[in-house]
C-alpha positions in Angstrom: -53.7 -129.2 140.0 -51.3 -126.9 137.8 -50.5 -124.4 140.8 -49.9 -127.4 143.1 -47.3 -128.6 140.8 -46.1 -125.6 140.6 -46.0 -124.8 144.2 -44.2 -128.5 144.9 -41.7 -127.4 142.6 -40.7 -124.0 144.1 -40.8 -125.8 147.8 -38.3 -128.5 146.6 -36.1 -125.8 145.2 -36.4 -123.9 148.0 -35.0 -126.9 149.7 -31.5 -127.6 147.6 -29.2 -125.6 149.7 -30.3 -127.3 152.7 -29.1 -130.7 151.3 -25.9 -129.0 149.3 -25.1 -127.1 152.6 -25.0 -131.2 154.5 -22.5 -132.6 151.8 -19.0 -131.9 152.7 -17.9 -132.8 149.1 -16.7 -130.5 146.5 -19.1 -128.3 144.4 -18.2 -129.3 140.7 -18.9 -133.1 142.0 -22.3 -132.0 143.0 -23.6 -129.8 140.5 -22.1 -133.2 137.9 -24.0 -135.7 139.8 -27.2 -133.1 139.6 -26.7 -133.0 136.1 -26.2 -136.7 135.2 -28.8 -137.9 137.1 -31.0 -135.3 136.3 -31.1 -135.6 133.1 -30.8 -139.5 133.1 -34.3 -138.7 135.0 -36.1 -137.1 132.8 -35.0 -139.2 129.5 -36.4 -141.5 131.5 -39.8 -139.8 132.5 -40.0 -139.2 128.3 -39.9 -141.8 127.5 -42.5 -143.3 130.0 -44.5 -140.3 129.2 -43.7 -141.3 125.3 -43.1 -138.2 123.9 -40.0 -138.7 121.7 -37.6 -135.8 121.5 -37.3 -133.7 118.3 -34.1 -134.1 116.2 -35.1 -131.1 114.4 -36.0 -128.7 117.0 -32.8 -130.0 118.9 -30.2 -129.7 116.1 -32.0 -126.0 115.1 -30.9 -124.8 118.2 -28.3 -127.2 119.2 -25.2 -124.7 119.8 -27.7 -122.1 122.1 -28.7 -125.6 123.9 -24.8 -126.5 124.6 -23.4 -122.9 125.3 -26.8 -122.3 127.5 -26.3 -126.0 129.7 -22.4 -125.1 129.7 -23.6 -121.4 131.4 -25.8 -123.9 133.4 -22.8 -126.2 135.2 -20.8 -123.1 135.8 -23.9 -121.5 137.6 -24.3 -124.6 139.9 -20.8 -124.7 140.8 -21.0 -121.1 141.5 -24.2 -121.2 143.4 -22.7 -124.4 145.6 -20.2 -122.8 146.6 -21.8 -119.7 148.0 -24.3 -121.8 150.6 -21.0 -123.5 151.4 -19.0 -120.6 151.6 -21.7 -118.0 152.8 -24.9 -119.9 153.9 -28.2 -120.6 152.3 -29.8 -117.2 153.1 -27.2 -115.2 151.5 -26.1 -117.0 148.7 -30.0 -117.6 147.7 -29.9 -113.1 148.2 -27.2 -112.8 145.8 -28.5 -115.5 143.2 -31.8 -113.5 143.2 -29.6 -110.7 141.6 -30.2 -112.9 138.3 -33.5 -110.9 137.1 -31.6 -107.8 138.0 -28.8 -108.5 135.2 -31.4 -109.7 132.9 -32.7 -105.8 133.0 -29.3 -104.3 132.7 -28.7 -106.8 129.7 -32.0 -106.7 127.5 -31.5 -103.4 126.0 -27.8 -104.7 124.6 -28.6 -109.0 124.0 -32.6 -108.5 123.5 -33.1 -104.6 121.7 -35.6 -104.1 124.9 -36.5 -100.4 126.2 -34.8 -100.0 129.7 -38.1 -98.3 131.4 -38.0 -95.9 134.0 -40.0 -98.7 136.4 -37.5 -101.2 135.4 -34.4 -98.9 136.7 -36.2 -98.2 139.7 -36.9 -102.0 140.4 -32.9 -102.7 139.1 -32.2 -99.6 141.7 -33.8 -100.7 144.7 -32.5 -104.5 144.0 -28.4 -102.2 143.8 -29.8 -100.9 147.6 -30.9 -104.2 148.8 -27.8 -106.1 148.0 -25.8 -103.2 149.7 -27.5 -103.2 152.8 -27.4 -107.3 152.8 -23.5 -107.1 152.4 -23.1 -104.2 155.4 -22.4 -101.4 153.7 -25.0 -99.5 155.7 -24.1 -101.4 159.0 -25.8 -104.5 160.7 -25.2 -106.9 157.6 -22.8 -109.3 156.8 -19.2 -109.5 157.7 -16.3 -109.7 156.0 -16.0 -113.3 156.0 -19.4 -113.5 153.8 -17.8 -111.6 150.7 -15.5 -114.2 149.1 -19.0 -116.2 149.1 -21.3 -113.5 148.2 -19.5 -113.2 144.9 -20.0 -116.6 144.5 -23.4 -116.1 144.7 -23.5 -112.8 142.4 -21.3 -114.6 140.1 -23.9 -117.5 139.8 -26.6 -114.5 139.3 -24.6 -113.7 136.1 -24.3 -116.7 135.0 -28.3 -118.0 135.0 -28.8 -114.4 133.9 -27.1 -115.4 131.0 -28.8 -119.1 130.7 -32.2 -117.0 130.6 -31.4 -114.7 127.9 -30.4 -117.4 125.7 -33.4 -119.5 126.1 -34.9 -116.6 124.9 -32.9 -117.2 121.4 -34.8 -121.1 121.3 -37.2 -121.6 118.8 -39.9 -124.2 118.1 -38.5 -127.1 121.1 -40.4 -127.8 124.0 -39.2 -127.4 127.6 -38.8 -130.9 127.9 -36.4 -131.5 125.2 -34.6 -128.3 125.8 -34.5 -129.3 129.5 -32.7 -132.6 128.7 -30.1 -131.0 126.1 -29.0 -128.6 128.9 -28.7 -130.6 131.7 -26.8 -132.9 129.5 -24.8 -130.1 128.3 -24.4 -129.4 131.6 -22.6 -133.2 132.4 -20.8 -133.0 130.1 -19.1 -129.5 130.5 -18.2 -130.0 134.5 -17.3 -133.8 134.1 -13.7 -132.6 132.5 -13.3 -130.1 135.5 -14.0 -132.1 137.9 -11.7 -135.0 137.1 -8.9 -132.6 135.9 -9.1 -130.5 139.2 -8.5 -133.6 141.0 -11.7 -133.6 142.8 -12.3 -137.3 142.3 -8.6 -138.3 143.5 -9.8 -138.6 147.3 -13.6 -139.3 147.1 -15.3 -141.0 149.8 -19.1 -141.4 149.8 -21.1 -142.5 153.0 -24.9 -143.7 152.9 -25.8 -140.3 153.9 -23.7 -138.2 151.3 -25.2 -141.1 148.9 -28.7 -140.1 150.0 -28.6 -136.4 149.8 -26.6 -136.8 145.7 -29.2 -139.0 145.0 -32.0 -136.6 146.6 -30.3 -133.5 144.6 -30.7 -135.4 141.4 -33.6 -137.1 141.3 -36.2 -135.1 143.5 -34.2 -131.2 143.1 -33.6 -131.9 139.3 -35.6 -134.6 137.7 -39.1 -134.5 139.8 -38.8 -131.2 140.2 -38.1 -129.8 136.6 -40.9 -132.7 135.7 -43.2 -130.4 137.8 -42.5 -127.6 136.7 -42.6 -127.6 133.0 -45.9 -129.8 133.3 -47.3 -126.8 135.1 -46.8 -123.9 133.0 -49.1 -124.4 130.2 -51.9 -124.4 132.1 -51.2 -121.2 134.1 -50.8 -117.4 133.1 -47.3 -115.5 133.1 -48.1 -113.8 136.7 -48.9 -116.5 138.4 -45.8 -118.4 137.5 -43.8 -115.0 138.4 -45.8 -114.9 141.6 -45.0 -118.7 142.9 -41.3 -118.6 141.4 -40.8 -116.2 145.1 -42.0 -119.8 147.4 -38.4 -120.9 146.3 -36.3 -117.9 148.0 -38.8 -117.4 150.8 -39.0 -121.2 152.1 -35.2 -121.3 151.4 -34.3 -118.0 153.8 -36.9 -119.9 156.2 -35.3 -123.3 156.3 -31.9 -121.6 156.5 -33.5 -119.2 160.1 -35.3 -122.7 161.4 -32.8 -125.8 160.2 -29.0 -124.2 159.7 -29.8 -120.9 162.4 -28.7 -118.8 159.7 -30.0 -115.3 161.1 -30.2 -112.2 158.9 -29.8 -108.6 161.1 -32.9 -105.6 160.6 -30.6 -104.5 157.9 -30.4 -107.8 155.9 -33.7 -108.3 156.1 -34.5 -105.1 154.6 -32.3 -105.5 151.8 -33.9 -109.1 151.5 -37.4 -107.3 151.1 -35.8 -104.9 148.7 -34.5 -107.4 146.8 -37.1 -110.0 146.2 -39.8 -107.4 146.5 -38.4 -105.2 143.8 -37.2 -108.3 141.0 -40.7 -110.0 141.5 -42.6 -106.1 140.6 -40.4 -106.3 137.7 -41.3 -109.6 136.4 -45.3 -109.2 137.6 -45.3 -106.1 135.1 -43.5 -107.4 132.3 -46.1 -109.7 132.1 -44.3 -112.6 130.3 -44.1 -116.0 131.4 -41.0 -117.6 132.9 -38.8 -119.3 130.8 -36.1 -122.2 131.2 -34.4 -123.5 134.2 -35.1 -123.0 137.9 -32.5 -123.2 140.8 
């Protein structure tokens, strides 16, 4: 039951840039309706589920919880903006870089030995991006690089989300879940009304559909399944099933949008994904925080 949870999960994550790529509004009113109704969601589901939330644990690591869900917002913004800008395979290529900064990082924010497998994986990842922007011939053009930094800057910005959850002591996933999603709300909702992004907003049945479908099935049910899974499975498998996300998402981009990659940005895919999930299967730790 725990890996099909977990497997649910990564296939309705894998799904998000299909429905943010089908809304034509603005990214920071996206990622704010993700986070409101996301984490209206899963107050709700705890307190169906009655598990009250800890008022110790949360005010112990209050300030990592509100710097991580502000890094949070940022990153959805980010992320939004490079399926819009770049399309769903690539932007979901250059958000994979996450794991990648994470290495480079840990010997600085976490005092953790920079291995010689760990450069080689953070090495091959450096050759995979290149040859997905073009840079050996055959990948993407120009007009992908304004949203490929998008997408690398969304990288940096989970990067940073997962190396402060590991900081967070003594809360549960649920709790910590809510904070930062809340966090989240409440750090975009002054961007988006001050950037004027609410001035002209229009929303159809369908754009209703696909905000509500972002925030209840891509945030609330799917965090829900997530977190309810992980207890009950070890570190490897949960590093092994986190790849179902990028894979179904680079399918559904081929199948549904016709987003095609050339021999050279598949390769770089492969060395991407290939050489971030060998570095995760031998740390050996389980996955921690936030998904897409």
């Amino acid at each position: 039951m725990a890996k099909l949870k977990l497997t649910l999960s990564m296939l309705i994550f894998g799904t998000i840039g299909l429905f943010v790529n089908f809304l034509s509004l603005p990214s920071g009113l996206v990622a704010l309706t993700r986070g409101a109704v996301g984490s209206a969601f899963i107050l709700l589901a705890l307190i169906l589920l009655k598990k009250r939330p800890s008022g110790k644990a949360i005010k112990n690591n209050l300030w990592l919880l509100i710097c991580s869900g502000g890094a949070i917002g940022i990153n959805w913004i980010l992320l939004f903006e490079a399926y819009k800008r770049t399309g769903v395979a690539l932007g979901t290529l250059c958000y994979y870089l996450a794991p990648v900064f994470v290495v480079l990082a840990s010997p600085i924010v976490l005092r953790e030995k920079l291995t010689a497998k760990k450069i080689v994986c953070v090495l091959l990842a450096m050759v995979g991006m290149a040859a997905v922007c073009g840079v050996f011939g055959g990948g993407a053009d120009g007009s992908d690089a304004v949203g490929m930094l998008f997408g690398v800057g969304a990288a940096v910005f989970y990067a940073s989300v997962i190396l402060m959850n590991k900081f967070l002591k003594d809360i549960s996933a649920y709790d910590s879940t809510l904070l930062q999603l809340s966090a989240a709300t409440v750090t975009l909702a002054p961007y988006v009304i001050f950037s004027g992004q609410l001035n002209s907003l229009v929303i159809d049945g369908r754009a209703a559909a696909l905000l509500a479908a972002v925030g209840i099935i891509h945030t609330g049910v799917a965090y829900c399944l997530y977190f309810s899974s992980m207890a009950d499975l070890p570190s490897q498998t949960i590093a092994l099933y986190s790849y179902i996300d990028p894979a179904f998402a680079l399918i559904l981009s081929a199948v549904v949008l016709k987003e095609k990659l050339t021999a050279a940005g598949i390769a770089g895919a492969f060395l991407i994904l290939g050489s971030t999930l060998f570095s995760e299967l031998t740390e050996g730790k389980k996955t921690e925080g936030l998904s897409d």
